[in-house]
N, C-alpha and C positions, 0 to 999 in steps of 0.2 A: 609512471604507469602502474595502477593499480594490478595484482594478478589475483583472478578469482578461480577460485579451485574448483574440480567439476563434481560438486559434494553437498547435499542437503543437508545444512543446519536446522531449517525449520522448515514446514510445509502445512498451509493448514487453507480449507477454502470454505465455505458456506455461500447460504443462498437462502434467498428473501423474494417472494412475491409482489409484482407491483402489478396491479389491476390498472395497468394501461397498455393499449394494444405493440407489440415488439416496434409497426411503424411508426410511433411517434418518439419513441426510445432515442434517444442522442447519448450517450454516453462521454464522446470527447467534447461535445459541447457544453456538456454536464459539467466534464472535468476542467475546464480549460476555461470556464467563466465562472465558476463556482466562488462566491466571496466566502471571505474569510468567515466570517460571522456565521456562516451556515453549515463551513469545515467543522468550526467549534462544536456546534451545535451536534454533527454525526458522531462523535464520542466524547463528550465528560465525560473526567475534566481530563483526558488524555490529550488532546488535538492542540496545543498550544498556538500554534499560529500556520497560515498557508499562503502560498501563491503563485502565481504564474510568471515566466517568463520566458527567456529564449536561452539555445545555447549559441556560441559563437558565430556556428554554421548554421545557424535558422531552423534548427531543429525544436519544438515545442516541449516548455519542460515544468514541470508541476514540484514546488519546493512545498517540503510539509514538514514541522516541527511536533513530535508528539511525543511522549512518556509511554513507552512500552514498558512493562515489569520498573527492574531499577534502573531500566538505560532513559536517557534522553537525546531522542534519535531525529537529525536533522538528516531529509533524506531529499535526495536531488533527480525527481523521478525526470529523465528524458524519453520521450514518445517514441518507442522503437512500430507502434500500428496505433494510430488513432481512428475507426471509423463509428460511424454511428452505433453499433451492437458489439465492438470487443475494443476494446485498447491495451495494450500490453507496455509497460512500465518499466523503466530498468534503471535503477539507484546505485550507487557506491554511498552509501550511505553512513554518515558521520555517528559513532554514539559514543555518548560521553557517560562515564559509568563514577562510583565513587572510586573505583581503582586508575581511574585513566581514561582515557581516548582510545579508542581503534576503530573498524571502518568494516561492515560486511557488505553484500550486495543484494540486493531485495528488488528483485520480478513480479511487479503487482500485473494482476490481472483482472480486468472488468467484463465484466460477461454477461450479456443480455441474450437470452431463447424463448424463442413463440413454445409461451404451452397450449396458447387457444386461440380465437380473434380477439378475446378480450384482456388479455392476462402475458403477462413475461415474467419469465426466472431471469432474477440477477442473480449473477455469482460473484463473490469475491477474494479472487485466490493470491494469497502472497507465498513466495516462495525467498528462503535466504539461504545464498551459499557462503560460507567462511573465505575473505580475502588472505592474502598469503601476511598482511600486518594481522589479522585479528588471532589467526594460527600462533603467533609470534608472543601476539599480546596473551591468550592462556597458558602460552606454556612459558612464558614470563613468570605468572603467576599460579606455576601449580595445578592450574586447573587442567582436570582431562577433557578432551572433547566432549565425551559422553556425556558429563554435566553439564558441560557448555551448552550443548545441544537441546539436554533435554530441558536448561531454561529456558531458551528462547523459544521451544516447541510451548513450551506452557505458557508464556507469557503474548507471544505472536499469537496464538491460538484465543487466547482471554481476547485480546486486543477485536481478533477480526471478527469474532462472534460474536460484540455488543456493537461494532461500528458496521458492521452489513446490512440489518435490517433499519437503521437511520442512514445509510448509502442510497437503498434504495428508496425510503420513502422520498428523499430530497430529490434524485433522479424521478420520481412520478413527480413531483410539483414541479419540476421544470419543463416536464411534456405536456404537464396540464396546461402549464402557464403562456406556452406558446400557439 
């Protein structure tokens, strides 16, 4: 059992216009059929590979492989709200760094709001809190939190503000496309 501490390492969220009205908006449909090819596509050359599957208990779970800063972060998102305008995301997420392996936990959040009849705000908010191994793993290595923190604020932060505005246009061409 993983223990995730009640503490923000990173926090960062934006938002991106998609001129398609909130009700044609699917967000877990978006998520949960999205190929791989088109994950790629919402962040070069960061997104390395994705996909869908189940967990044991049939709960619905979104695996993504991507290059945050220096980490390379395989993250194991399971569906804790899938509906059409929000889904909320929750990972123990694997990152492999040049010092080692450790593991933090990352609450994506997808978020669709009617700004008009014709138009929706997507939001896309990732939050990570420090596991009780990743606490382990900087101060293994010297590092204080404070650094710890403030690179994954800046590198989470780089990450979700060029992969949000390619979130959303891919979310409008799948409500187009239906």
């Amino acid at each position: 059992m993983v223990k995730v501490l009640d503490t923000i390492l990173s926090q960062s969220a934006y938002s991106a216009q998609i001129d398609v009205p909130l009700e044609k908006i699917d967000i877990a449909d978006w998520l949960f059929n999205l190929p791989e090819a088109e994950y790629l596509r919402c962040c070069p050359p960061d997104h390395i590979a994705g996909g869908v599957t189940w967990t044991d208990d049939g709960r619905r779970m979104s695996i993504n492989v991507e290059q945050i800063g220096s980490g390379l972060v395989v993250q194991h998102y399971v569906a804790e709200v899938a509906e059409p305008p929000y889904c909320r995301m929750n990972s123990i997420s694997d990152v492999f760094t040049a010092s080692g392996r450790t593991q933090v936990n990352v609450v994506w959040e997808l978020i669709a709001e009617k700004i008009d009849d014709r138009r929706t705000r997507y939001t896309n908010k990732v939050t990570a809190h420090p596991t009780d191994a990743f606490m382990t793993f900087i101060q293994d290595r010297g590092v204080t939190y404070e650094d710890a923190a403030a690179a994954r604020q800046a590198a989470g932060g780089d990450h979700n503000r060029r992969e949000t505005p390619l979130f959303a246009a891919s979310i409008a061409r799948r409500a187009l496309s239906k």
